[in-house]
C-alpha positions as CSV (number, residue, x, y, z in Angstrom):
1,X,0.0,0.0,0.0
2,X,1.2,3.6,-1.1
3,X,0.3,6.6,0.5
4,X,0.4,9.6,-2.1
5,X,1.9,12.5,0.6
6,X,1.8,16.5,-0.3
7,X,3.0,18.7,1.8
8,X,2.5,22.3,1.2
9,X,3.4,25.4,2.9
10,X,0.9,28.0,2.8
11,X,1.8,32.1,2.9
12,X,-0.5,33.9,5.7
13,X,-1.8,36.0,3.1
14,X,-3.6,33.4,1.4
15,X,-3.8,30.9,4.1
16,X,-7.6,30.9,4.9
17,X,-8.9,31.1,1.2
18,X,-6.2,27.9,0.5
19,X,-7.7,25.9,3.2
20,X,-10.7,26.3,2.1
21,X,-9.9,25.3,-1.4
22,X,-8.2,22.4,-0.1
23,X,-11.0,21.0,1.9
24,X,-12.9,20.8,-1.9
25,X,-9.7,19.6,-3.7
26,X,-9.6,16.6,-1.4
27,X,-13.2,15.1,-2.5
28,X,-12.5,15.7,-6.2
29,X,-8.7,14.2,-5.9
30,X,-10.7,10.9,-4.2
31,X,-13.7,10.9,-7.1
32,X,-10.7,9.9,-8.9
33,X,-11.3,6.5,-7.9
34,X,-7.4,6.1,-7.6
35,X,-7.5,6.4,-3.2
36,X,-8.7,4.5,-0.6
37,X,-9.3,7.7,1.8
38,X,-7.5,10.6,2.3
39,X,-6.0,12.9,5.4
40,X,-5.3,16.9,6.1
41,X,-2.9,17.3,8.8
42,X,-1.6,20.5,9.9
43,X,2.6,20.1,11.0
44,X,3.3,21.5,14.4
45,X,6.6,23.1,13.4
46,X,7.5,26.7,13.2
47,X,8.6,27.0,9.6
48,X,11.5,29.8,9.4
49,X,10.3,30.9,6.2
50,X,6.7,31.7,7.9
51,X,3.4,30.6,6.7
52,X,1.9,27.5,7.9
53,X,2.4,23.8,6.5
54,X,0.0,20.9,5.9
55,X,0.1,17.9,4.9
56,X,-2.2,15.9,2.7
57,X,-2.4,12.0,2.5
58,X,-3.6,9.8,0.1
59,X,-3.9,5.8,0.5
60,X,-3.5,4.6,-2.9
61,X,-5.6,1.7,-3.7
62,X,-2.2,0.0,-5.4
63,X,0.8,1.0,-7.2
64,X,-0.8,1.3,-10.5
65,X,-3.8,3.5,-9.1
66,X,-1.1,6.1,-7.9
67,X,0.5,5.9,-11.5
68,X,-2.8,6.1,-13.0
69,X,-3.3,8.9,-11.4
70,X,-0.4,10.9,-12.3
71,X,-0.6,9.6,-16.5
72,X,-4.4,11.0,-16.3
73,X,-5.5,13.0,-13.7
74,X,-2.9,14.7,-11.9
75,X,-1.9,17.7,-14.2
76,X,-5.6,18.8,-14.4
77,X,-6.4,18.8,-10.5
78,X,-2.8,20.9,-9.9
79,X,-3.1,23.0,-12.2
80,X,-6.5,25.0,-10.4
81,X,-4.0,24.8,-7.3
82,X,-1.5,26.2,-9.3
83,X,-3.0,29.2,-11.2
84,X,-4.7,30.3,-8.1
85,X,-2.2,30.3,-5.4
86,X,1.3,29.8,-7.2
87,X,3.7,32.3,-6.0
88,X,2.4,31.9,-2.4
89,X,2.9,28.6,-1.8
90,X,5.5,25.7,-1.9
91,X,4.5,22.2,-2.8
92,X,6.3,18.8,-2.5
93,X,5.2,15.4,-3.0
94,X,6.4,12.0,-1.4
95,X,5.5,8.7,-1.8
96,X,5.3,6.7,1.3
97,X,5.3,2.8,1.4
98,X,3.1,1.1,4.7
99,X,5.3,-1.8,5.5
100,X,2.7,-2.4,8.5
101,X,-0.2,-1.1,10.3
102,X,-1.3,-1.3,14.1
103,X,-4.5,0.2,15.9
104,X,-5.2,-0.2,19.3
105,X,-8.8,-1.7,20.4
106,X,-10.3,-1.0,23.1
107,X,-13.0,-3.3,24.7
């Protein structure tokens, strides 16, 4: 299993407006069909270039959903990302293998 991590630091300037965006981007990126779920998590660390950073996973249903998803529907859902907040925020992708997975129960 592949998680499909972006992790994007957001300018204050836009910061609201972005997160709001995202929160819409997330449902459309999973009508794909490509993801299992997907999670927005905010990182708790002072950045020293300012802003605030987040970071969204995706569970890829397999290795060839993720690549599917980058040969036919990855340009087109970056590119609204892109045009509307480009200059005021900094984006990287990761891909992340789970070797294992463990949840507590409680009874």
């Amino acid at each position: 299993m592949i998680i499909y991590n972006v992790t994007v630091n957001i300018e204050d300037s836009i910061h609201d407006e972005w997160l709001k965006w995202i929160k819409n981007h997330i449902p459309q990126v999973l009508a794909t069909g490509k993801f299992i779920d997907a999670r927005l998590t905010k990182v708790l660390v002072e950045e020293e270039m300012g802003g605030t950073t987040y970071a969204v996973q995706y569970k890829a249903k397999s290795r060839e959903a993720l690549d599917s998803y980058y040969k036919n529907d990855a340009d087109k859902l970056k590119q609204e990302g892109l045009l509307k907040f480009a200059d005021k925020m900094l984006a990287f992708r990761t891909e992340l293998e789970i070797i294992d997975e463990y949840s507590v129960t409680h009874h």
